[in-house]
N, C-alpha and C positions, 0 to 999 in steps of 0.2 A: 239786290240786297247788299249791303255792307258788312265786311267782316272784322272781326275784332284782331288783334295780334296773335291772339290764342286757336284761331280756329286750325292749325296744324296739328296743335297738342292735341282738340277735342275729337279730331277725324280718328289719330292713332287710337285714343281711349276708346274708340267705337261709339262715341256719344249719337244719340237720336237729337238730328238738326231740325229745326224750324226758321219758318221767320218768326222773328219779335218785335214791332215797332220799326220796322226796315231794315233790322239787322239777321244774319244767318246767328239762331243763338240756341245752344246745345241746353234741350229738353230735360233728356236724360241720360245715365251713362249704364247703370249697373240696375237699375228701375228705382224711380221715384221713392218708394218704403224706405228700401234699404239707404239710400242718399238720406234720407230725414230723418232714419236710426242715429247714422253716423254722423249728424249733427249733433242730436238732444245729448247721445251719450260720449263723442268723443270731439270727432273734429272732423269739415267739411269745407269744402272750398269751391266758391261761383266765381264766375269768371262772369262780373257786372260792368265791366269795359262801354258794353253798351248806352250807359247812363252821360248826362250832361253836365260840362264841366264851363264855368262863367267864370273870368276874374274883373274883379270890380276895385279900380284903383281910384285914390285924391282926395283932396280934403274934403267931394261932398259927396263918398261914396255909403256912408254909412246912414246920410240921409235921405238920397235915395232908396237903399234898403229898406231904410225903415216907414218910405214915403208906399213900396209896393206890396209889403210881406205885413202879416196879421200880428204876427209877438214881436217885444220888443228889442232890437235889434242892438239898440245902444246898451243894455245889459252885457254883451260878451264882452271880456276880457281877451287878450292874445293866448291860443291854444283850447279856447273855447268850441262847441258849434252849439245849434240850436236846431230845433225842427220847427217848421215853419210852412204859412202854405202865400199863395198870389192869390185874394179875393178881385175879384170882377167887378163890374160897375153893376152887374145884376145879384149880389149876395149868394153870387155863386164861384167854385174854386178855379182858379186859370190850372193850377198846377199844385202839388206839396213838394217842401224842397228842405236840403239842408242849408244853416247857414256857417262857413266857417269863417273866424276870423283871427286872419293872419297877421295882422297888426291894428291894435285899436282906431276907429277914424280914417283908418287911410287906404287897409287893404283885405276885402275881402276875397272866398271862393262859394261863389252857390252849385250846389249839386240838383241838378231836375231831373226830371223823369225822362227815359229815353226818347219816349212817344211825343215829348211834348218838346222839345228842343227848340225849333223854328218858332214855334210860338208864344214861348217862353221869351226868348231872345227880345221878338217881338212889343210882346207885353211890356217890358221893361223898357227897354230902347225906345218907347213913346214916351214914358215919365220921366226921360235922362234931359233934361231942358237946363240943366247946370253944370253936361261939359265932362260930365264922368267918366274915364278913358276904360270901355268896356274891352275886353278880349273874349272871342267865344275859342276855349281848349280844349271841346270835346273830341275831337279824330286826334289829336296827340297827344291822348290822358287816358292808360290804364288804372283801372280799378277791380282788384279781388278783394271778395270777402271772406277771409279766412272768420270763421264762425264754430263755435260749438265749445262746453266748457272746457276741453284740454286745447285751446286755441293758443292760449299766449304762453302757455309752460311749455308747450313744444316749438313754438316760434322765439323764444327768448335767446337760442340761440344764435338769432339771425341778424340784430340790431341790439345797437348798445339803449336803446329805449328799456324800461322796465316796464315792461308789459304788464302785469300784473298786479303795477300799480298805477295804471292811467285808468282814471275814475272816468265811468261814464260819460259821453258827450265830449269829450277831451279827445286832446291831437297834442303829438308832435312830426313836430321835420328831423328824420335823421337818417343815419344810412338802416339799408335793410338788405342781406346778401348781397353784401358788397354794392350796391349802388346807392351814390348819395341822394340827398333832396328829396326822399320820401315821405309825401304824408302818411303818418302811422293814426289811425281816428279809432278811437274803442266806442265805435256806432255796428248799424247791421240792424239786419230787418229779419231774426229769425228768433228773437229772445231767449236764444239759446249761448251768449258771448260771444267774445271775440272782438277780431279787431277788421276794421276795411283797412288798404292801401290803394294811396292814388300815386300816379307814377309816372313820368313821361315813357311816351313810345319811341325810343332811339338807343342806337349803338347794342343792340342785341338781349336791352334789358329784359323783353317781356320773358323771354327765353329763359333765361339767367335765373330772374325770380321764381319764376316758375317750377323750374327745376330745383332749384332750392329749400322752395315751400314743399316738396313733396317727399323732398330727401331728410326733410327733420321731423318731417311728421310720422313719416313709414311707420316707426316701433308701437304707435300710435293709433295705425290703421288709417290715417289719412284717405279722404278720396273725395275726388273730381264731383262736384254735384249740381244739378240744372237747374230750371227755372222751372220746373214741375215740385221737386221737392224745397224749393225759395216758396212756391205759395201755398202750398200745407203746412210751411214752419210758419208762415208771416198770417195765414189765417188762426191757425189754433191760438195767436197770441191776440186774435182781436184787431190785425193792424190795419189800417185802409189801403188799398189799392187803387191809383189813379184809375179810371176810366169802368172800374167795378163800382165801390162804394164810394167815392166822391167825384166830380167832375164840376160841368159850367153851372150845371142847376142846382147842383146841392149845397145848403147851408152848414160852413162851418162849425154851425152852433147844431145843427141840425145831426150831424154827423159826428157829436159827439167831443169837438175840438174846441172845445171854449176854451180849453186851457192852454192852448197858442195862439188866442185869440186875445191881444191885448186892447179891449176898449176904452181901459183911462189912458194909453198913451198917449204924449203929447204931437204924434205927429199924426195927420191924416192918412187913411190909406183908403182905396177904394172901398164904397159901400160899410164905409164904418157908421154913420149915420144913423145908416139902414139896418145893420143889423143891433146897432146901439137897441134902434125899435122893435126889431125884432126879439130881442132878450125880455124887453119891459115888457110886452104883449104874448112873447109866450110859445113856442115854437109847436106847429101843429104836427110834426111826425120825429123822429126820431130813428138813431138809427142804433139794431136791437143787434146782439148774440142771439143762436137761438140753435136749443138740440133736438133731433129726432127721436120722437116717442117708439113712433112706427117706424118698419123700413122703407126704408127709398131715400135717395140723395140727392140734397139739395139743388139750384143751379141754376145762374146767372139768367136772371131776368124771369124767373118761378113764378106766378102769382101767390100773393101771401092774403087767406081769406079767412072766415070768422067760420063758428061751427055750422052757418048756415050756408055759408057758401059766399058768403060779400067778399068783395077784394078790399084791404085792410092794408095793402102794401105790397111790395115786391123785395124778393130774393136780391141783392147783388152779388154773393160770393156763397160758394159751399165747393163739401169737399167729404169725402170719407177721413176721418182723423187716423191716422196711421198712429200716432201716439195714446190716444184716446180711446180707440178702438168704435169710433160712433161716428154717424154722420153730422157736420155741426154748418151751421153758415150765417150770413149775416146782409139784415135785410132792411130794411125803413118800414116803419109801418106808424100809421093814422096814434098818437099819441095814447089813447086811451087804450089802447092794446099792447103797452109799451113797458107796464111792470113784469116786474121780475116773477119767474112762474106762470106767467101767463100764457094760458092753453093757447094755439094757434093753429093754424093748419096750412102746409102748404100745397098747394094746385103739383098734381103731377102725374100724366096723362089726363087730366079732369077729375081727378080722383084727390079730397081733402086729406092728406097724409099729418097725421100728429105730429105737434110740436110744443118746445116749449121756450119761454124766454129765458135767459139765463146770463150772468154776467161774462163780462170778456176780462183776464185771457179765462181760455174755456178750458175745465179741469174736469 
């Protein structure tokens, strides 16, 4: 396994280690609830190091991009990002990713999914036939997500950025405790704010920041939080999870993403064609929110059946909602099972457990 710069910090915190994607990456520290309290209501901090960091330089890098990624690419401005996924030659997802761009036309940063690094790189590096001088920066590229509504008023002390006033999907580079060259992005996968930082791994920075982020947050209640309570905040908001609810086989449009899904644009990307066809014709399942009537909790790979018992679909993600106080998850099912309010039932020991449709994020 691979460790991140932080994993000294996460030993002392007495965090619960796992692997993640080939990485040692700290579960939990104080238990999952309590880390996803101190999100909704204050401020929370992951240690996402683990994730893929690409830079995409020249004049025909922005065409590239836009030749592999579904939304369009030539819309950002410098200090922009976007979210974006790699569709397949089968109208299914290689990857979801960020796109940041650092200077219009010439120089991007794509952010991937941990899991999918090598074959991300991959993917991309067979449609590069125009010379585009790629760099992969992942093993010396820090990324924490300082996350939760008192994120950027107790980080404002840290960088001359105005935190609090970088609008969504927006970056800057600037220093951050004391070290320069830091991207500061007001992105985060917990819809709870805040801001991510990417940061190189040298001269004792991870340390530095580290120690910094905890020392302005303290009055605060600040604390450390793992990748148990990152997917009870990124589930309750409805968000997809590589390798849960979207992967090689699942439809962009299928899953809900038609809205990074640019089909008049003017550049091709894989499988645009097809799902061009795929939207006229109509997409036969969908991918649903869905609450528990009856008890029992949802989970990954559940069968999803009608009240007679027919399978209608499957579970990709569930979870007991710490916030919500309900078990909720999210699953694809056969289209006409697919409005809102619609009774369902999920398989659990063989037993059709009540459910219902319901929109995302889930309240």
């Amino acid at each position: 396994m691979k460790n991140t710069p932080f994993l000294e910090k996460h030993l002392a915190l007495g965090a619960k280690m796992a692997e993640f994607a080939g990485y040692n990456m700290p579960i939990s520290y104080t238990g999952i609830n309590d880390e996803h309290f101190a999100v909704r209501n204050s401020v929370g901090v992951f240690d996402v190091s683990h994730m893929g960091e690409f830079i995409l330089k020249g004049p025909d890098a922005l065409d590239l991009i836009d030749r592999v990624t579904s939304n369009d690419a030539s819309k950002l401005v410098a200090g922009q990002a976007q979210y974006s996924c790699l569709p397949n030659d089968n109208s299914g997802i290689v990857d979801d990713l960020i796109v940041y761009c650092l200077q219009p036309n010439q120089t991007y940063l794509l952010v991937v999914n941990a899991s999918n690094i090598e074959k991300d790189w991959n993917w991309i590096s067979a449609h590069n036939n125009k010379g585009v001088d790629m760099k992969n920066i992942s093993d010396n590229t820090c990324l924490l997500a300082i996350q939760g509504p008192n994120a950027c008023k107790v980080m404002e002390s840290l960088t001359p950025t105005d935190l609090q006033q970088l609008k969504y999907y927006t970056f800057e580079k600037n220093s951050f405790a004391g070290v320069d060259n830091v991207l500061i992005s007001a992105t985060g996968y917990t819809g709870a704010g805040g801001i991510e930082i990417y940061f190189e791994n040298k001269d004792g920075h991870a340390e530095k920041i580290w120690d910094a982020i905890f020392e302005a947050g303290k009055a605060a209640g600040i604390k450390p939080c793992g990748l148990g309570a990152r997917d009870t905040l990124r589930l309750e908001m409805g968000y997809c999870l590589y390798g849960n609810d979207i992967d090689d086989k699942t439809s962009p449009l299928e899953a809900g993403l038609g809205w990074i899904t640019k089909l008049k644009k003017r550049a091709d990307f894989p499988s645009k064609n097809a799902l061009i066809e795929q939207k006229a014709a109509g997409i036969t399942q969908k991918l649903i929110g869905f609450e528990m009537i009856e008890r029992g909790i949802p989970r990954h790979h559940y069968k999803i059946v009608d009240s007679e018992g027919n399978q209608i679909g499957q579970v990709t993600s569930g979870t007991q909602s710490p916030s919500l106080s309900k078990a909720i998850g999210l699953g694809y099912v056969a289209l006409p099972h697919a409005a809102l309010d619609k009774e369902i039932f999920i398989s659990i020991r063989d037993k059709g457990i009540k459910a219902k449709v319901v929109k995302t994020p889930f309240e």
